[in-house]
C-alpha positions as CSV (number, residue, x, y, z in Angstrom):
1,X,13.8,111.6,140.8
2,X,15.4,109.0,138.1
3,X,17.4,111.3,135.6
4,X,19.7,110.0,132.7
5,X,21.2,112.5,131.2
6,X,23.8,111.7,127.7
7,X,26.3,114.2,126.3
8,X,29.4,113.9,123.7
9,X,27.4,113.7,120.9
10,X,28.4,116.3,118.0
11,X,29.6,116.5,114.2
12,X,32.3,114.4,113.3
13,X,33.4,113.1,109.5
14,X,33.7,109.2,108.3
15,X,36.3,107.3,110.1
16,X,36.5,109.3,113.3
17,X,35.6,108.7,116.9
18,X,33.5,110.0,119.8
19,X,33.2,109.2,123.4
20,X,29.3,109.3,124.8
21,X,28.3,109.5,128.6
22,X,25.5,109.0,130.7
23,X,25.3,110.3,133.9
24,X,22.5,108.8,136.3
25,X,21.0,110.1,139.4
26,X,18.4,109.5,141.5
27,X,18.5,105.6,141.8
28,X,21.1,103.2,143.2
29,X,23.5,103.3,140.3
30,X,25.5,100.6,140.7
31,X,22.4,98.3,141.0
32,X,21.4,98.5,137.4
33,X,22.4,97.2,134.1
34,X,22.1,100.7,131.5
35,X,21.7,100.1,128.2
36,X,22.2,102.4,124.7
37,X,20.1,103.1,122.0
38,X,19.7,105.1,119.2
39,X,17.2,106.2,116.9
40,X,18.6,107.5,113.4
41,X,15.5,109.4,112.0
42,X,12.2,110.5,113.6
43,X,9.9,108.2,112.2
44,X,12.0,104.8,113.1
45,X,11.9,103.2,116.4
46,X,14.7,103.2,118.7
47,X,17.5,100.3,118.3
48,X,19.3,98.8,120.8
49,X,23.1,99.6,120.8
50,X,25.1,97.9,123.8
51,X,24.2,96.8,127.0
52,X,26.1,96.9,130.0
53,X,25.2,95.0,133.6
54,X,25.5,96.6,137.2
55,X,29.0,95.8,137.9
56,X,30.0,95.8,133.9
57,X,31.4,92.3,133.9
58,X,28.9,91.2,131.1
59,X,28.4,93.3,128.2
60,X,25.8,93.0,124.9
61,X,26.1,94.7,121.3
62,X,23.9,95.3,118.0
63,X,26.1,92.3,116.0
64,X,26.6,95.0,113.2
65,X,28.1,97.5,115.7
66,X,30.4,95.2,118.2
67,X,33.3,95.3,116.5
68,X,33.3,99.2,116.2
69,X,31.6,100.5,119.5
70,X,32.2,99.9,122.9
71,X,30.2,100.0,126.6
72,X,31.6,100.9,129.9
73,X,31.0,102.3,132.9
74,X,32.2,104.0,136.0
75,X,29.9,103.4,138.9
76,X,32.1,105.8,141.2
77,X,31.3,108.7,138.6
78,X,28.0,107.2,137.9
79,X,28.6,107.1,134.1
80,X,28.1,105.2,130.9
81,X,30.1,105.1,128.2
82,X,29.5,104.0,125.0
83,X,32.8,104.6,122.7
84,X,32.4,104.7,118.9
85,X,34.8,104.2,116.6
86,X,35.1,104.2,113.0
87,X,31.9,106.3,112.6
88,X,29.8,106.2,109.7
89,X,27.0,108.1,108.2
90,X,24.9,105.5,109.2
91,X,25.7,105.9,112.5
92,X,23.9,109.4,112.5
93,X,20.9,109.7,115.0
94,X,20.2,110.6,118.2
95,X,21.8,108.2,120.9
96,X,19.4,107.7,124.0
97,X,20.6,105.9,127.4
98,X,18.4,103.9,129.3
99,X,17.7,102.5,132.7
100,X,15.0,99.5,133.4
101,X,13.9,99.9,137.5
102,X,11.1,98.4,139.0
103,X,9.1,97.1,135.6
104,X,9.6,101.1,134.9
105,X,11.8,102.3,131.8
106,X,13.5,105.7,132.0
107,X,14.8,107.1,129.1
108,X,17.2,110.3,128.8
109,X,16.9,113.1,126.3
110,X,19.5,111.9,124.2
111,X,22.7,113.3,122.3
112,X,22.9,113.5,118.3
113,X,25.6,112.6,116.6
114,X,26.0,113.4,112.8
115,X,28.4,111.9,111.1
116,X,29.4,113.7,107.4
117,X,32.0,114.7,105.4
């Protein structure tokens, strides 16, 4: 079956960086565009980070987060990337990849970052 599944998520202070991936599996990974979200507390919906398409020549971004994060992906590994730079408190939440197949969205279980001093 479809799985996403992110890690690289953690603690890190103001100003520092972390690498996220998402590993897919059970679909033809190469054929999809994957996109990022993230939802910084419980009761807010989920926002859309970066997008990347199926071979990753095109590439999408939240305007506030484009000059500071970054998409990629390595369809040989059959990962997403989304590197984030400059982090800021507002950046804390829990970062979700996901995958539109068929009119069907599968979502992962996510990775939280928390970013504090």
């Amino acid at each position: 079956q479809v799985q996403l599944v992110e890690s690289g998520g953690g603690l890190v202070q103001p100003g520092e960086s972390l690498r996220l991936s998402c590993v897919g599996s059970g679909f033809a990974f190469s054929n999809y565009a994957i996109s990022w979200y993230r939802r910084q507390a419980p009761e807010k919906e989920r926002e859309l980070v970066a997008t990347i398409t199926d071979t990753g020549e095109y590439t999408d971004y939240a305007d506030s987060l484009k000059d500071r994060f970054t998409i990629s992906r390595d369809n040989l590994k059959r990962t997403v990337y989304l590197q984030m730079n400059n982090l800021k408190p507002e950046d804390t939440a829990v970062y979700y990849c996901r995958l539109l197949r068929w009119g069907t969205i599968y979502w992962g279980k996510g990775t939280q970052v928390t970013v504090s001093s």
